[in-house]
C-alpha positions as CSV (number, residue, x, y, z in Angstrom):
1,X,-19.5,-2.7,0.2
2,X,-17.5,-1.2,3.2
3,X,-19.3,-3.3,5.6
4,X,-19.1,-6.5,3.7
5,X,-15.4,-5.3,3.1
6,X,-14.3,-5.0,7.0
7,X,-16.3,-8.5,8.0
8,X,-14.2,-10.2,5.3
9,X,-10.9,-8.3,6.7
10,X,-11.5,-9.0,10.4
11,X,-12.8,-12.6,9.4
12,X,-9.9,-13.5,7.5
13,X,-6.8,-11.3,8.7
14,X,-5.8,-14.3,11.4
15,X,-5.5,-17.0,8.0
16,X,-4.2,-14.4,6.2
17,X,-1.1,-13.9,8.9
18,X,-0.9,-17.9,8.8
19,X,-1.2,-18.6,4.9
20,X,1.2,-15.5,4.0
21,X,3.2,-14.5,6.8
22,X,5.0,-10.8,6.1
23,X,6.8,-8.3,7.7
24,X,6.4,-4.8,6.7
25,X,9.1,-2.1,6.4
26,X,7.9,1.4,7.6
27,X,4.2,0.7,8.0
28,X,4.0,4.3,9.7
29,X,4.1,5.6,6.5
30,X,1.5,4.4,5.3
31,X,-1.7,6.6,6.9
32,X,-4.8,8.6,6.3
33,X,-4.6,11.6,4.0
34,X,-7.3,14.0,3.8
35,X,-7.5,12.9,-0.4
36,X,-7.8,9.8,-1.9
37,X,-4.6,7.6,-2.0
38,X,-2.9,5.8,-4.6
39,X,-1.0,2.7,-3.5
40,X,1.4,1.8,-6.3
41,X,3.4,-1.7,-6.2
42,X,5.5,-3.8,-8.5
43,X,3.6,-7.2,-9.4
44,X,4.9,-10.4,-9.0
45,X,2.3,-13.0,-8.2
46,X,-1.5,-13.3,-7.6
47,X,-0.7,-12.9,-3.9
48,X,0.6,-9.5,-4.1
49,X,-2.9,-8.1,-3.8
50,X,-3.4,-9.9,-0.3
51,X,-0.1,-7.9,0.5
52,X,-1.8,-4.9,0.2
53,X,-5.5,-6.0,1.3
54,X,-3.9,-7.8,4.4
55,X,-0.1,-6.0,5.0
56,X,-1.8,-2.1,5.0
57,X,-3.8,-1.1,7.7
58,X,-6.7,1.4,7.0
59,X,-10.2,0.4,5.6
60,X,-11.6,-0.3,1.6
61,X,-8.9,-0.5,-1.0
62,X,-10.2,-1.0,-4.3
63,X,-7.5,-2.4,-6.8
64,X,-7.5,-2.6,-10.4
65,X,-7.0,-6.0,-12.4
66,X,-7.5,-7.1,-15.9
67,X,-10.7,-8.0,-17.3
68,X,-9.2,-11.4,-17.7
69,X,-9.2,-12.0,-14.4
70,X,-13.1,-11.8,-13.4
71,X,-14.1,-15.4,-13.4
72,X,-17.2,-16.7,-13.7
73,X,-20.4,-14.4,-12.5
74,X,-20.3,-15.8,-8.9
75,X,-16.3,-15.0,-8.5
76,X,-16.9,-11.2,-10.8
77,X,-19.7,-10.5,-8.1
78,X,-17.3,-11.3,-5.4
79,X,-14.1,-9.4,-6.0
80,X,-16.3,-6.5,-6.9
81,X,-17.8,-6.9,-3.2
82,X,-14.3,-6.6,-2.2
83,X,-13.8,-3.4,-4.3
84,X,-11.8,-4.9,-7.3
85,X,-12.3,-2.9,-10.6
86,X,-11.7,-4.7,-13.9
87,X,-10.1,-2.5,-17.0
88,X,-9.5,-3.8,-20.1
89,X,-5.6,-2.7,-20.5
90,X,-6.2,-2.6,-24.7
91,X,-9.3,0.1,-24.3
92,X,-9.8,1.1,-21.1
93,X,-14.0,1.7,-20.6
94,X,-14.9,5.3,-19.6
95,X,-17.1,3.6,-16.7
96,X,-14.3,2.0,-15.2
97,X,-11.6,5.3,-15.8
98,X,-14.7,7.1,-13.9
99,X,-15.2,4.5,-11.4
100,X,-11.7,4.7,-10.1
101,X,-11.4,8.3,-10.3
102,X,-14.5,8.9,-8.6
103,X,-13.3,6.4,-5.7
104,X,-9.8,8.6,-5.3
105,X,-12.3,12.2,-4.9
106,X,-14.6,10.3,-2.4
107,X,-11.2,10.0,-0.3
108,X,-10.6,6.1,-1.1
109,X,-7.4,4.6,-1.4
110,X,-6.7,2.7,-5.0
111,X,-4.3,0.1,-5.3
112,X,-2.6,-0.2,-8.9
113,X,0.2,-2.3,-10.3
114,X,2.0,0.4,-12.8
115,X,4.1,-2.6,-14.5
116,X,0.6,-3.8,-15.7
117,X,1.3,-7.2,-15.9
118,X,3.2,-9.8,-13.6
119,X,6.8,-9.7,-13.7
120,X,7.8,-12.9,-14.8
121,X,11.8,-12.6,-15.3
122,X,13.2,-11.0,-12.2
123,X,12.6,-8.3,-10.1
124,X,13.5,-5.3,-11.7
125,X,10.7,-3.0,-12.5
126,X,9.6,-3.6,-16.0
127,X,8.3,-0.2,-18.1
128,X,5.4,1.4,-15.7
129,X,2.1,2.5,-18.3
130,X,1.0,5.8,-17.3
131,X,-2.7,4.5,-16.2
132,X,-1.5,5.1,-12.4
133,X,-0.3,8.8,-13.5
134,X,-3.6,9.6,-14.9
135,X,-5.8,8.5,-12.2
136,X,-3.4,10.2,-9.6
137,X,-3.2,13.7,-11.5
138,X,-7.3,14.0,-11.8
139,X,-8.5,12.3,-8.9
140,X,-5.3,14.5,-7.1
141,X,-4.5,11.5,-5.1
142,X,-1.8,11.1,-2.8
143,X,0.5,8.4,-3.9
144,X,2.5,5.7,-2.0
145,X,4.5,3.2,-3.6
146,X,4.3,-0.3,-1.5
147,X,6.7,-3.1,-2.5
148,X,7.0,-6.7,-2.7
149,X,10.8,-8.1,-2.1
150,X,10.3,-12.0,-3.7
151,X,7.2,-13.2,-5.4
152,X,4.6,-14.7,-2.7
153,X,4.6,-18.3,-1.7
154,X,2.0,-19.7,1.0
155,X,3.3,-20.1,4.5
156,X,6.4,-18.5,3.1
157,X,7.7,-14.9,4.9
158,X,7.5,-12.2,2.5
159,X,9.0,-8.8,2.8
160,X,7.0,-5.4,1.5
161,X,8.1,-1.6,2.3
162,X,5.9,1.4,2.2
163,X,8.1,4.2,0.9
164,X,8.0,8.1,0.8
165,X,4.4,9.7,-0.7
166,X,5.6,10.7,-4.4
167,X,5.6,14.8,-4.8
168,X,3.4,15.8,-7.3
169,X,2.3,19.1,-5.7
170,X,3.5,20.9,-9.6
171,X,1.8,18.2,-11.9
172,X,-1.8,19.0,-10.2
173,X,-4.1,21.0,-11.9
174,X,-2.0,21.1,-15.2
175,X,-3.2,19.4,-18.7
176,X,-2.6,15.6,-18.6
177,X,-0.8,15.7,-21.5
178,X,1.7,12.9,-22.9
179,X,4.6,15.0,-21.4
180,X,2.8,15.6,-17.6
181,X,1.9,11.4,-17.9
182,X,5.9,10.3,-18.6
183,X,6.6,13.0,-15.8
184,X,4.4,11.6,-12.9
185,X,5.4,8.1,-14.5
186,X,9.4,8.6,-13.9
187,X,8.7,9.7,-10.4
188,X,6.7,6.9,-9.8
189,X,9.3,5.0,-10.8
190,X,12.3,6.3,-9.4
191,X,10.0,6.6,-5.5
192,X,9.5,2.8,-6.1
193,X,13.2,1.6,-7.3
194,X,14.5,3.3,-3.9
195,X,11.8,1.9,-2.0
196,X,12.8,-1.7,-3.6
197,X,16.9,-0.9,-2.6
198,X,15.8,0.4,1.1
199,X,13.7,-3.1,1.1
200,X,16.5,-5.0,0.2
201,X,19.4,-3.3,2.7
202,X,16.9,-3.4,5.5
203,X,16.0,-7.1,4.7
204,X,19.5,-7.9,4.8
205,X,20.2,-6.4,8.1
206,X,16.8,-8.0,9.5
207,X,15.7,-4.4,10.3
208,X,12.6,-5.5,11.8
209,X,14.7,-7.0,14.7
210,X,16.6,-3.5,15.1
211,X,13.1,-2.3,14.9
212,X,11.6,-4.6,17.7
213,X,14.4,-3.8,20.2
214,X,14.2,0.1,19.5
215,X,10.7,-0.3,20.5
216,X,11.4,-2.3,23.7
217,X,14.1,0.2,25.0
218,X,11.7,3.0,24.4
219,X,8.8,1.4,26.4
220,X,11.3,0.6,29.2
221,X,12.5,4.2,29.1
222,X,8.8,5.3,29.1
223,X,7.8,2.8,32.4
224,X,10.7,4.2,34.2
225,X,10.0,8.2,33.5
226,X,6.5,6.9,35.0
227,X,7.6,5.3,38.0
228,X,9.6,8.3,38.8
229,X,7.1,10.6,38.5
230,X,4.9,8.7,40.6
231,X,7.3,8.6,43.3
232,X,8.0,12.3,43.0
233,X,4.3,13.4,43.5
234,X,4.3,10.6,46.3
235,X,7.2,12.3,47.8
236,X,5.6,16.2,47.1
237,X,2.5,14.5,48.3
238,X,3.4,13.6,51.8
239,X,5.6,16.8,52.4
240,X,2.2,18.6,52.2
């Protein structure tokens, strides 16, 4: 699966910067943890899932979707290639609980959509099931939320932010009761509302410009530290 995962990826990630163009809000948060990661997102369209194949660096993400969604045999075989796992969201199947939690100990990251269903109306985070809780509290996954600022449109510029990794260093280990679910679900909520305001401020102020120029200033800063310290072992050079 990874393999056939990565060809895909490299094959397809020049289209995918043509067919949906994006710029991502502090991508340096996003990055290997030592456990299994949990990429949470609000849901706006069927493209949001490229977002996160195509707009996260890293290898295999496996994402859940609705058993709705798996096509005809040829199209099921291929998004489970590509590490999708289908749930059905009325009675969720032990295999696929198991699958998913099994992914998130073997150190895989798991993208989930806690709003469940695509947000139709505006974007304002609709009521988040507790699905992404329970996988995060036994796999003990790290989680990220990841969001989308406007529902996706080919060859349209999106906007997505990675936002600060969701504490839940008190929850692990405890009984996944109702009470420990709601609790893990609030905070998922709350880390993904501020990442969704930060979005919106730092689209507004076209951060990634500010962004590009802070990074040109420091690589100008770092060529002339080198050229002066070439010249000063020159210099220390010849006075030998």
């Amino acid at each position: 699966m990874r393999a056939w995962y990565w060809f895909l990826k490299i094959l397809l990630t020049p289209i995918a910067a043509v067919l949906f163009p994006r710029k991502v809000m502090n991508k340096y948060k996003y990055k290997k943890y030592e456990r299994g990661q949990i990429v949470i997102s609000n849901h706006l369209s069927w493209m949001d899932i490229l977002y996160v194949y195509f707009g996260l660096p890293g290898g295999l993400k496996r994402a859940l979707s609705k058993k709705e969604n798996k096509g005809n045999k040829a199209q099921q075989w291929f998004m489970q290639t590509i590490g999708v796992v289908f749930v059905d969201r009325d009675k969720p199947e032990l295999s696929s609980m198991r699958t998913c939690i099994n992914a998130l100990k073997d150190g895989d990251t798991l993208a989930i959509c806690p709003e469940g269903t695509r947000n139709r109306v505006n974007r304002e985070l609709q009521p988040l099931h507790s699905g992404a809780a329970l996988f995060a509290l036994k796999g003990n996954a790290q989680v990220i939320p990841y969001v989308i600022h406007h529902k996706g449109k080919m060859f349209r510029r999106n906007y997505l932010g990675v936002g600060d990794p969701v504490d839940l260093s008190d929850l692990y280990g405890k009984r996944t009761d109702e009470a420990t679910l709601q609790e893990a679900t609030e905070r998922f909520r709350i880390a993904m509302q501020n990442t969704l305001d930060e979005l919106d401020e730092w689209v507004a102020q076209k951060g990634w410009k500010k962004r590009n120029k802070q990074v040109k200033i420091e690589r100008r800063t770092l060529k002339r530290e080198y050229k002066a310290a070439r010249r000063a072992y020159a210099k220390s050079s010849h006075s030998k």
